[in-house]
Residue, then its C-alpha position, 0 to 999 in steps of 0.5 A: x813912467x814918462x819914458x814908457x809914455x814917450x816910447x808908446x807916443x813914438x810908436x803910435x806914430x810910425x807907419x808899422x805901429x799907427x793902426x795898432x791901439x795904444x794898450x797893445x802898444x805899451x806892450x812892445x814899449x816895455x820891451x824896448x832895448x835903447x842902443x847908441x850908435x856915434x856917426x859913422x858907427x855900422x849897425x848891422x851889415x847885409x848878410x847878417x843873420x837878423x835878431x832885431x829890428x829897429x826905431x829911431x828916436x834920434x838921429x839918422x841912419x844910412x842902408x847901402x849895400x856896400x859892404x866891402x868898404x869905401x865911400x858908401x851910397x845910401x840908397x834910403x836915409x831914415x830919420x826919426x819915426x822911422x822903423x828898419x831891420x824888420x823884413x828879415x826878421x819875417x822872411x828868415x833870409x839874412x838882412x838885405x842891406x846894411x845899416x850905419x849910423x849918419x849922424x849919432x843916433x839913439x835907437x830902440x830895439x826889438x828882439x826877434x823872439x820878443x817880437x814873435x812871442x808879442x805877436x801871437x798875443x797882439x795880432x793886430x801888431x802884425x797887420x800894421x807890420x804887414x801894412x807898413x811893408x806893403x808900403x814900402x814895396x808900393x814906394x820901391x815899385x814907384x821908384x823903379x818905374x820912374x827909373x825906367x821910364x827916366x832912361x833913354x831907350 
């Protein structure tokens, strides 16, 4: 039982599941699969086919889009909290970027069709998804127009 609670507690304070209330989270929190991932250890890679996203508990995970081996550039770094893998589970596109552990990392999955069979139930799950990818979209577009506007003409 403090296991479920700790799970709920994590999930109420990420971003995609903060405005979503406690009694519906139990619901995802009991769906919850633990995965371990040793450092260096690929979670999934760009192009995949997406079945899950993820949460960390513990750790730090890496998205790049090198596939194709060699010194990889992470172009996010996530750490506790934090909730990757989602976007393609929405849009039916394969995934957008690969994911490797940093360091070792304990992380807590969601099975695509879990997740779609929840969220007919729990609607509200769905407008903090919504919100949390607006979010990010926010960042990326800040971060594109100080990266323009950074370069020289």
């Amino acid at each position: 039982m403090a296991d479920l609670y700790q799970r709920v507690l994590l999930l109420k304070r990420t971003p995609v599941f903060s405005s979503v209330a406690t009694e519906d989270l139990r619901v995802i929190a009991q769906e919850l699969v633990e995965e371990v991932y040793f450092a260096g250890e690929q979670i999934f890679l760009v192009d995949e086919p997406a079945d899950r996203f993820y949460l960390i508990e513990e750790g730090l995970v890496g998205i790049h889009l090198n596939n194709q081996g060699g010194e990889k550039k992470y172009i996010n770094q996530l750490g506790p909290g934090d909730c990757f893998g989602e976007m393609a589970l929405f849009d039916e596109l394969p995934r957008s970027a690969s994911a490797d552990a940093v360091v070792d990392a304990k992380l807590l999955s969601l099975e695509k069709e879990k997740l779609l069979v929840i969220l007919r139930y729990y609607p509200a799950l769905g407008l903090g998804i919504i919100r949390a990818l607006s979010a990010r979209v926010r960042r990326c577009t800040q971060q594109l127009a100080q990266f323009t506007s950074d370069k020289p003409d």
